[in-house]
C-alpha positions as CSV (number, residue, x, y, z in Angstrom):
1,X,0.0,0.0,0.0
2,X,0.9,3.4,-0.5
3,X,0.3,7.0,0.8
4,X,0.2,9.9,-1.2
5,X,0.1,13.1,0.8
6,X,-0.3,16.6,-1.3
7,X,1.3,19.0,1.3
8,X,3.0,21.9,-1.5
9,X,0.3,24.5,0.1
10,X,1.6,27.6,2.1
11,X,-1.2,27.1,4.8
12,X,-1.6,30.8,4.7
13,X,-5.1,30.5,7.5
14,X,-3.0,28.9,9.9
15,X,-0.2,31.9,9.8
16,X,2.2,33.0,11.9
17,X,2.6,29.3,12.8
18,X,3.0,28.5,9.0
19,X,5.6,31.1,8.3
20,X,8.9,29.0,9.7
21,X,7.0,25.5,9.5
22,X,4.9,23.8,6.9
23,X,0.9,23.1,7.9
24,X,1.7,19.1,8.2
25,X,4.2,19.2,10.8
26,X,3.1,21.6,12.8
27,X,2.4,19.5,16.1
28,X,-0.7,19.0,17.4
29,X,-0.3,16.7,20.9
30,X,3.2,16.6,20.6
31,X,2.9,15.0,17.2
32,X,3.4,16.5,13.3
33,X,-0.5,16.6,11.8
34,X,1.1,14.7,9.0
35,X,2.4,11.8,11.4
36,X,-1.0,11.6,12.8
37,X,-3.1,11.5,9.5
38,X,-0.6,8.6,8.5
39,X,-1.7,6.6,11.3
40,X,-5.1,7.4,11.0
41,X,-4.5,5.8,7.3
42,X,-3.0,2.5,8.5
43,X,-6.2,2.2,11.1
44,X,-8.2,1.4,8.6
45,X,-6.1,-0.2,6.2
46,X,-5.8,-4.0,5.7
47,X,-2.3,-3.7,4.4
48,X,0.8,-2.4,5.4
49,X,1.9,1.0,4.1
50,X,5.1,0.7,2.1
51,X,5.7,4.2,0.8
52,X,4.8,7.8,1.6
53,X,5.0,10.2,-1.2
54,X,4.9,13.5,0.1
55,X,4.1,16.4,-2.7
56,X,5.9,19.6,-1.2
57,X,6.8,23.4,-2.4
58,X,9.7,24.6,-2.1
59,X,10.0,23.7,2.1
60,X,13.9,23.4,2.2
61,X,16.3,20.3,3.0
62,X,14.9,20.2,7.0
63,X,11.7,20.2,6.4
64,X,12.1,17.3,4.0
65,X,14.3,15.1,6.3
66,X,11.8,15.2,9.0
67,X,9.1,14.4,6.0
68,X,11.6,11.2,5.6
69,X,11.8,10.5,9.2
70,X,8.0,10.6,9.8
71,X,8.0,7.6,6.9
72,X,10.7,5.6,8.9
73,X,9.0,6.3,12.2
74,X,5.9,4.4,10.7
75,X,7.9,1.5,9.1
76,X,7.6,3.1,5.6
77,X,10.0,4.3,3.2
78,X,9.6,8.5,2.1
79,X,10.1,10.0,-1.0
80,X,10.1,13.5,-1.8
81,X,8.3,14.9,-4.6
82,X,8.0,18.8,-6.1
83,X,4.4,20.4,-6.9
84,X,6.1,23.9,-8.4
85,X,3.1,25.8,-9.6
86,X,-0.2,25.3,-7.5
87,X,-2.3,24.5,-10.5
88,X,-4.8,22.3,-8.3
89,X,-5.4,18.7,-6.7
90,X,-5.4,16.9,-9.8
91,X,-2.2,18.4,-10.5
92,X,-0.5,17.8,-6.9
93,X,-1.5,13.8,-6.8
94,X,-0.1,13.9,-10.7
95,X,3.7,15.1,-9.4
96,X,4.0,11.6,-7.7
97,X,3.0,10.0,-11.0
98,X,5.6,7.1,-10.5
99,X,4.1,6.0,-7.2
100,X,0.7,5.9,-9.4
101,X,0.6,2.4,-9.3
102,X,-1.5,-0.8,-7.3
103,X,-3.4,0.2,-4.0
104,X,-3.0,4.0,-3.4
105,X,-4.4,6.4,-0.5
106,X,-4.8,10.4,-1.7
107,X,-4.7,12.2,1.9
108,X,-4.3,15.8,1.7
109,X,-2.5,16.6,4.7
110,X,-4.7,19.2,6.8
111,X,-7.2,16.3,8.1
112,X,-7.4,14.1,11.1
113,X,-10.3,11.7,11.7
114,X,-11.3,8.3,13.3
115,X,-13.5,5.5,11.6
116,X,-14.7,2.6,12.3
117,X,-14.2,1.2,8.7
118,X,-11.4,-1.0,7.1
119,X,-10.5,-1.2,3.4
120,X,-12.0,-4.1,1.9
121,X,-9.3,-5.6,-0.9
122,X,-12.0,-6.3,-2.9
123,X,-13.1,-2.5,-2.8
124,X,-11.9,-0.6,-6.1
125,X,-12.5,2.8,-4.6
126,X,-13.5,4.7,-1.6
127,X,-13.8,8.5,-0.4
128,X,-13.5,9.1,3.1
129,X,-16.8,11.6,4.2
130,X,-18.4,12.4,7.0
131,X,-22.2,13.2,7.8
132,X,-22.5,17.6,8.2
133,X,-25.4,19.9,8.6
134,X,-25.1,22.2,6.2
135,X,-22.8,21.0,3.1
136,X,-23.5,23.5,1.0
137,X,-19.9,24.8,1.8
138,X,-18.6,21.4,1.3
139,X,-18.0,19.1,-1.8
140,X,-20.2,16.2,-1.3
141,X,-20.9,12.8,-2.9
142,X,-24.3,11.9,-4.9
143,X,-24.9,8.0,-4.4
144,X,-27.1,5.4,-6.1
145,X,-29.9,3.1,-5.0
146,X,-27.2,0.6,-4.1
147,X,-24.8,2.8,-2.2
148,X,-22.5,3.0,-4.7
149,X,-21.0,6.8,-5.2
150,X,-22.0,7.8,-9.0
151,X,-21.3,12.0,-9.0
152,X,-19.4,14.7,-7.2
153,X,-20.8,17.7,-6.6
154,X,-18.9,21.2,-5.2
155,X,-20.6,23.5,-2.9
156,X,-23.9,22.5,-3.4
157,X,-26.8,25.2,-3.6
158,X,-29.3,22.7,-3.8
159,X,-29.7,19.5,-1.8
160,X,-27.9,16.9,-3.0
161,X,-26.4,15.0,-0.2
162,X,-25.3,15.5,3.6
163,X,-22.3,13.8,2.8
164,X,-18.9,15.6,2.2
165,X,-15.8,14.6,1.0
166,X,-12.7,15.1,3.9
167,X,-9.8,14.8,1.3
168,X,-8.8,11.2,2.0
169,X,-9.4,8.6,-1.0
170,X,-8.4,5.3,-1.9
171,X,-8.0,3.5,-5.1
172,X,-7.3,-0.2,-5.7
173,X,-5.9,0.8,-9.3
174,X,-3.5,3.9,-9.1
175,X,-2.4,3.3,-12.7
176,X,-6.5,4.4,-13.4
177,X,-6.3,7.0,-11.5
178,X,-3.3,8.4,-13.1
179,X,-4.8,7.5,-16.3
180,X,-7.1,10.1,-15.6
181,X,-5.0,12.4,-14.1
182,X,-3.6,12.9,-17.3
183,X,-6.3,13.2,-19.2
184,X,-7.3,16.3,-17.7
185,X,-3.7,17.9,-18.3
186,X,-3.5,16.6,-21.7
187,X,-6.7,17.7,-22.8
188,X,-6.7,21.5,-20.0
189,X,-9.8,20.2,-18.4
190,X,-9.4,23.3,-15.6
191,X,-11.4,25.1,-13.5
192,X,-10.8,28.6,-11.7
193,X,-7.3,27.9,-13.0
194,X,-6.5,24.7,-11.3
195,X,-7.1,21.1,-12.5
196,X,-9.5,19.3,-10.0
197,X,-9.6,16.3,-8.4
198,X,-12.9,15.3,-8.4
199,X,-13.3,15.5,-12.1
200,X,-10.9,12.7,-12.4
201,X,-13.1,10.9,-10.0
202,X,-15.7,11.7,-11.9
203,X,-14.1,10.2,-15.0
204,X,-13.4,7.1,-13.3
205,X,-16.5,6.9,-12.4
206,X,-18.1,7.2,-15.8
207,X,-16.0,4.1,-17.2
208,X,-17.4,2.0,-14.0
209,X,-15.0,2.3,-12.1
210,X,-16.9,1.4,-8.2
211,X,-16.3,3.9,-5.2
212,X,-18.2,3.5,-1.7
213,X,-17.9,6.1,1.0
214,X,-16.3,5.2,4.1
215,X,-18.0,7.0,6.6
216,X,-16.1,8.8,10.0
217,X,-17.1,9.1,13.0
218,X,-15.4,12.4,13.3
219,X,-13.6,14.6,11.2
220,X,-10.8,17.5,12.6
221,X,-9.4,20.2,10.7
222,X,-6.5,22.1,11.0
223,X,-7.1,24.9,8.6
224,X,-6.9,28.1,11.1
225,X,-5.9,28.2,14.8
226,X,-9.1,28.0,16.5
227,X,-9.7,24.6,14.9
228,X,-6.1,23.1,15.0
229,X,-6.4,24.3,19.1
230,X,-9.6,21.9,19.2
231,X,-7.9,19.6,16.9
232,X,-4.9,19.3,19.9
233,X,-8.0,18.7,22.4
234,X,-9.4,15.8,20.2
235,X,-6.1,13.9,19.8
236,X,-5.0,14.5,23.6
237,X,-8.2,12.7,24.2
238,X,-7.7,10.2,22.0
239,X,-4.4,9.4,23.4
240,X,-5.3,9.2,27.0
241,X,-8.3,7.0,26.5
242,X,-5.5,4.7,25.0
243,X,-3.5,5.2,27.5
244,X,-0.3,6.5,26.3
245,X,2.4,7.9,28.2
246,X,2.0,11.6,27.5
247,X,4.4,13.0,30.3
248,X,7.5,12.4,29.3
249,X,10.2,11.1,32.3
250,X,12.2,14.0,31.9
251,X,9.8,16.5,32.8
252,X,10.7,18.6,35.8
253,X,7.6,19.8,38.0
254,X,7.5,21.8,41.1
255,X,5.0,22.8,43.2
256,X,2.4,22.5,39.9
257,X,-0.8,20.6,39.3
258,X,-1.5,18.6,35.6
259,X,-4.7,18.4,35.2
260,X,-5.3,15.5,32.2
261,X,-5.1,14.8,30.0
262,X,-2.2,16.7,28.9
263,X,0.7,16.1,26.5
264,X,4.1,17.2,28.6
265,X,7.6,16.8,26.2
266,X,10.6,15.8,26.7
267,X,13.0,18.4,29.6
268,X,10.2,20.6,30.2
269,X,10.1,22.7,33.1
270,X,7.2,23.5,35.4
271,X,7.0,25.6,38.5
272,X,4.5,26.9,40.4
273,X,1.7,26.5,37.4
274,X,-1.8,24.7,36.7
275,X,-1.1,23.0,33.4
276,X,-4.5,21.6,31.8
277,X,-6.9,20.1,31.0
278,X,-5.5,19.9,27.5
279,X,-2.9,21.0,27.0
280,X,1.0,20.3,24.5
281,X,4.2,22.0,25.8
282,X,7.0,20.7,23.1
283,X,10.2,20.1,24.4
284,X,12.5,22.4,26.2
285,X,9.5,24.2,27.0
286,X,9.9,26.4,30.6
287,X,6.7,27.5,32.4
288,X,6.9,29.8,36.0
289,X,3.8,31.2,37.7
290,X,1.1,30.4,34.9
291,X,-2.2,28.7,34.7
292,X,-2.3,27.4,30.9
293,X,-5.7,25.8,29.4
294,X,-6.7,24.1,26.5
295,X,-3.6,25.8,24.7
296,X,-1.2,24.0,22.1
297,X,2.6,25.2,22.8
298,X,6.0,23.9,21.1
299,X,9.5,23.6,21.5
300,X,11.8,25.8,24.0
301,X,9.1,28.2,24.5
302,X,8.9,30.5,27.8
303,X,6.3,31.5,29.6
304,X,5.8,33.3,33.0
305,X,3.3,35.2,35.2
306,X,0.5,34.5,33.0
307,X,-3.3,32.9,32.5
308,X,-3.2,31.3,29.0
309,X,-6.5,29.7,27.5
310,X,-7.4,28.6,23.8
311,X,-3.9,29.3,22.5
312,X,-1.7,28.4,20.2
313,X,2.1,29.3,20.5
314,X,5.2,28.7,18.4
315,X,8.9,27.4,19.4
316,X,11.2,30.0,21.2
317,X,8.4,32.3,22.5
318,X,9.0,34.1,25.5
319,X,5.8,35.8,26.8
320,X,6.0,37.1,30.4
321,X,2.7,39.1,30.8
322,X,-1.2,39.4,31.4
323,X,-4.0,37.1,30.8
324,X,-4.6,36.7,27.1
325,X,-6.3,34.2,24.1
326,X,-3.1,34.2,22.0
327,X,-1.5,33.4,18.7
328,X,2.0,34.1,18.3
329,X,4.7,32.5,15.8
330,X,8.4,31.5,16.3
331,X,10.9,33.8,18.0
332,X,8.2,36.1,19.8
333,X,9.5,37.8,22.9
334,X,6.4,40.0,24.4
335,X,6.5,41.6,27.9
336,X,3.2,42.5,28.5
């Protein structure tokens, strides 16, 4: 099995925290989003993944060692592929042609979820979805009598369907799919000056080609900081219900309460604090005289004499100040 992950975006809604750090490894419970959608993948697939293919812009040598090192980390081997021009998600899946080939997963890489589902071998298609009330901002799938899914429609006005498409898709055949993914190039089948996706699916489903939603149970975005600040809530849920060590041994704490769950990295500091309920501090991380809720923080960040709730915070912050909701990016010193 392999993983295709389009990631070549500048996540400009999730800014400052996308300005030193691409969308899919910024960490959300002490993990890189993209780590986490990977494993989501393998949850509900019956085979192994064997490759990632991750489509990136211009993100620099770091950024695509750690992309190589999330691969390894799940027993996969990376590869690194170039989307140079953002001429749409047709385009993106089509810079990884070579890895077009036998069972594939598409998952654009600014989506968590959890399902109940597994991939069926004998299944030639399906589109992750989930069930919304209003999905007239969504893309969403038309089905047949039999379940099957027969059209694709984007932003519905009308009613056509509840159901909307999450950005995660599977197909038994990649070769198809890329068959069809070059169709549209070939022939400029564009839209708003991008070549979509879903009219490759669309395509595919023309010539017979079967696809069956795979329903989830719950579907978490990433997109801006309000949402990737629940998303960290979700997955520190998640993690405690499974009972994984959050709190790493080296974590110094005195004279401070945790209040679970919360994810605690490696040589952070805590004094004189109420940390939680969820709540990341990234390694290195100091924290004196604060009481920090429901706030996602990373690496070798600072914070003192302060009340911090539904935040979001980047690596080597040092805020020292009054109560606030914040947002700040990399290398932020305020002294409020």
């Amino acid at each position: 099995m392999k993983v295709i992950v389009p990631m070549a975006g500048r996540g400009s809604r999730l800014r400052p925290h996308t300005l030193t750090v691409p969308k899919p490894l910024v960490p959300v419970g002490g993990k890189p989003i993209v780590h986490r959608l990977v494993e989501d993948i393998a949850a509900v697939c019956a085979e192994k993944i064997d490759e990632i293919a991750f489509i990136v812009g211009d993100f620099g040598d770091e950024v695509e060692k750690e992309l190589l090192a999330v691969a390894e980390k799940l027993g996969a081997t990376g590869s690194i592929h170039y989307q140079k021009q953002p001429l749409g998600t047709a385009h993106a899946v089509l810079c990884a042609a070579e890895k077009l080939d036998g069972p594939v997963v598409v998952a654009f890489a600014d989506t968590l979820f959890r399902a109940n589902f597994k991939i069926n071998q004998e299944d030639e298609g399906i589109l992750w979805v989930k069930q919304i009330e209003d999905p007239s901002a969504f893309g969403v799938i038309k089905m047949n009598a039999q379940g099957e899914i027969i059209d694709f429609v984007e932003k519905p006005k009308e009613f056509v369907s509840d159901l909307a498409m999450i950005g995660i898709y599977y197909f038994k055949d990649g070769q198809r799919l890329r068959k069809e993914l070059e169709y549209l190039i070939d022939n400029n089948i564009i839209k708003g000056g991008e070549y979509q996706l879903p009219d490759a699916l669309r395509r595919l489903t023309e010539s017979g080609y079967i696809f069956k939603p795979g329903e989830v149970s719950e579907w978490l975005d990433c997109g801006n900081k309000e949402v990737t600040v629940h998303t960290n809530q979700r997955v520190l849920e998640f993690d405690w219900e499974a009972q994984k060590q959050l709190v790493h041994d080296s974590v110094e704490i005195e004279n401070s309460v945790i209040i679970p769950p919360c994810y605690i990295g490696e040589n952070v500091k805590i004094s004189n604090s109420v940390i939680g309920p969820h709540v990341s501090l990234g390694q290195g991380t100091e924290v004196e005289n604060c009481n920090i809720i429901n706030s996602n923080v990373q690496n070798d960040t600072i914070l003192k004499n302060t009340i911090i709730a539904d935040s979001m915070i980047g690596s080597k912050v040092v805020y020292n100040g009054k109560p606030v909701d914040l947002s700040l990016g990399d290398f932020t010193t305020v002294n409020a």
